[in-house]
C-alpha positions in Angstrom: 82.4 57.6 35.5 82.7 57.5 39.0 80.4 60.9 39.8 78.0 59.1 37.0 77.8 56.0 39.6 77.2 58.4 42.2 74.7 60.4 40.9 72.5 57.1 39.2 72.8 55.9 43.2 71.7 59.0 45.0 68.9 59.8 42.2 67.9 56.0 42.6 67.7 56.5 46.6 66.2 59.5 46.4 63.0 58.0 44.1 63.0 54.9 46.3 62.5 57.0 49.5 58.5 57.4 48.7 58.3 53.8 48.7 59.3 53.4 51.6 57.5 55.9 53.3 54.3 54.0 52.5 56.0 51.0 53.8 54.2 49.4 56.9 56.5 47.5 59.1 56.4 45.6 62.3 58.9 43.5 64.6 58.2 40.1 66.1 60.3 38.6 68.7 59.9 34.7 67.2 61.1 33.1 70.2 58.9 34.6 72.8 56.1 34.4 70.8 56.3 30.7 70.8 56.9 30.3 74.4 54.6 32.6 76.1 51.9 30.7 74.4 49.3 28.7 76.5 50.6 25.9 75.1 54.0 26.3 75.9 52.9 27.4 79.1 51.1 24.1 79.7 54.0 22.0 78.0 56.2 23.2 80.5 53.9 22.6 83.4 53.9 19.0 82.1 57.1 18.6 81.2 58.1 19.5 84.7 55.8 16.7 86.1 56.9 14.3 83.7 60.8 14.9 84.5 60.3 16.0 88.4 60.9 12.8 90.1 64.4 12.5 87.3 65.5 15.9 88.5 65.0 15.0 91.8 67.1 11.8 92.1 69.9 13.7 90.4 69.4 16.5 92.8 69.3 13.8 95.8 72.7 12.3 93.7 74.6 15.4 94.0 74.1 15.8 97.0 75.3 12.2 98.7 78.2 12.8 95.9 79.0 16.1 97.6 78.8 15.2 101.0 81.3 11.8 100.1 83.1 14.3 98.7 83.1 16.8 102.1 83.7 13.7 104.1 86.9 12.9 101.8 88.4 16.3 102.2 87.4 17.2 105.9 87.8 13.5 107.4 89.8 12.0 105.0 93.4 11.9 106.9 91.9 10.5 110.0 90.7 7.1 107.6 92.1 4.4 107.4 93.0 3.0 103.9 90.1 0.7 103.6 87.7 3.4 104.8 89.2 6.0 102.7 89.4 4.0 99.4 85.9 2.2 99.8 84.4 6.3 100.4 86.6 6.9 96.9 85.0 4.3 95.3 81.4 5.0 96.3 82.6 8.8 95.4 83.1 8.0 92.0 80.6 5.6 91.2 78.1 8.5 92.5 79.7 10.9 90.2 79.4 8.4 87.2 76.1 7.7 88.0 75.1 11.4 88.1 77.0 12.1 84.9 75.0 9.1 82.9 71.4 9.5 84.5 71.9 13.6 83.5 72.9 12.4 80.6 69.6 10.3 80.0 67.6 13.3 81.1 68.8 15.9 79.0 68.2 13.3 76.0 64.4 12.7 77.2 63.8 16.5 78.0 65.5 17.2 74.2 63.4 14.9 72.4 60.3 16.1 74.4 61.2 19.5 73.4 61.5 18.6 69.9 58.5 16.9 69.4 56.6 19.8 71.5 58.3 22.2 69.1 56.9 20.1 65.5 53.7 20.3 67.3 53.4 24.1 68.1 55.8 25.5 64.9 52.9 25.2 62.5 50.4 27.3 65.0 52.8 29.6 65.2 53.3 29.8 61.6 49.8 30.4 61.0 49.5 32.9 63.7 52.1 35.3 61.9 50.8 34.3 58.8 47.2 35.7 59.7 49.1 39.1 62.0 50.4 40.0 59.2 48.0 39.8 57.0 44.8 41.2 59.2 47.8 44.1 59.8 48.2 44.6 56.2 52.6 44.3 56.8 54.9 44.7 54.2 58.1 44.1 56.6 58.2 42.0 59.3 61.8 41.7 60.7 63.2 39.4 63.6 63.6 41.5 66.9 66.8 40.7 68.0 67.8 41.9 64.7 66.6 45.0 65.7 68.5 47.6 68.3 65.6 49.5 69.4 62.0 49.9 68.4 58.6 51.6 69.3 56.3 49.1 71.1 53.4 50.2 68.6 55.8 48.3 66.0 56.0 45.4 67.7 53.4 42.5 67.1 54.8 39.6 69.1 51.8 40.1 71.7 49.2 40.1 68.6 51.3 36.5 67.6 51.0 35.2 71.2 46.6 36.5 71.3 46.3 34.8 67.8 47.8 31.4 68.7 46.0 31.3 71.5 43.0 31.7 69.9 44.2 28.5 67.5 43.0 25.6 69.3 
């Protein structure tokens, strides 16, 4: 029985290797394709405008935190109590400050990138969608789940021209 299962499998394989032969299949790297489009390009020129002057009060935040902190560490023995506690204090409220206001801005930048994401996901869609078709693909598999292939298999750049051209 078991050589029978063996056999039905191997002749099975065997008539199924033809069909594969006329097979035409490319990769597409999903991910890239959606960000190396002009409109992620642009979204993230805005996005950096729109959360610039956030990112730079946190930056400006961490650092006064860090130098309290140097002060603290270097200097610290030489203050007196009241210095030394009211350089604690401002320590931490920097520090709690810094932890809610990056907080806020990882929200904002999350929801931005969500929203930017339901925008450009159909485009993209119907960028594969048409790839695909004017390529006349049977199999399109994800890249990464891919170890290597030839770069004439790989269609992400077609992707990226066709959304682009999707205004």
């Amino acid at each position: 029985m078991r050589k029978l299962t063996q056999f039905v499998l191997i002749t099975a394989a065997l008539a199924a290797s033809p069909a594969f032969a006329d097979m035409k299949i490319a990769v597409l790297n999903y991910q890239m394709a959606l960000l190396e489009s002009d409109s992620a390009k642009q979204y993230a020129v805005d996005a950096e405008k729109k959360f610039g002057p956030q990112l730079n009060k946190l930056k400006a935040l961490e650092s006064d935190a860090k130098s309290l902190q140097d002060k603290l560490v270097n200097g610290g023995s030489k203050m007196s109590n009241a210095e030394r506690e009211k350089a604690e204090g401002d320590f931490k409220q920097k520090a709690r400050d810094f932890q809610f206001q990056s907080k806020e801005l990882n929200e904002a930048k999350a929801v931005a990138d969500r929203d930017m994401l339901k925008k450009l996901k159909p485009k993209l869609d119907q960028a594969v969608e048409e790839t695909i078709k004017k390529g006349g693909y049977d199999l399109v598999v994800e890249r990464g789940a891919v170890v290597d292939v030839k770069p004439q298999y790989d269609i992400t750049r077609q992707v990226i021209e066709r959304m682009n051209q999707l205004r």
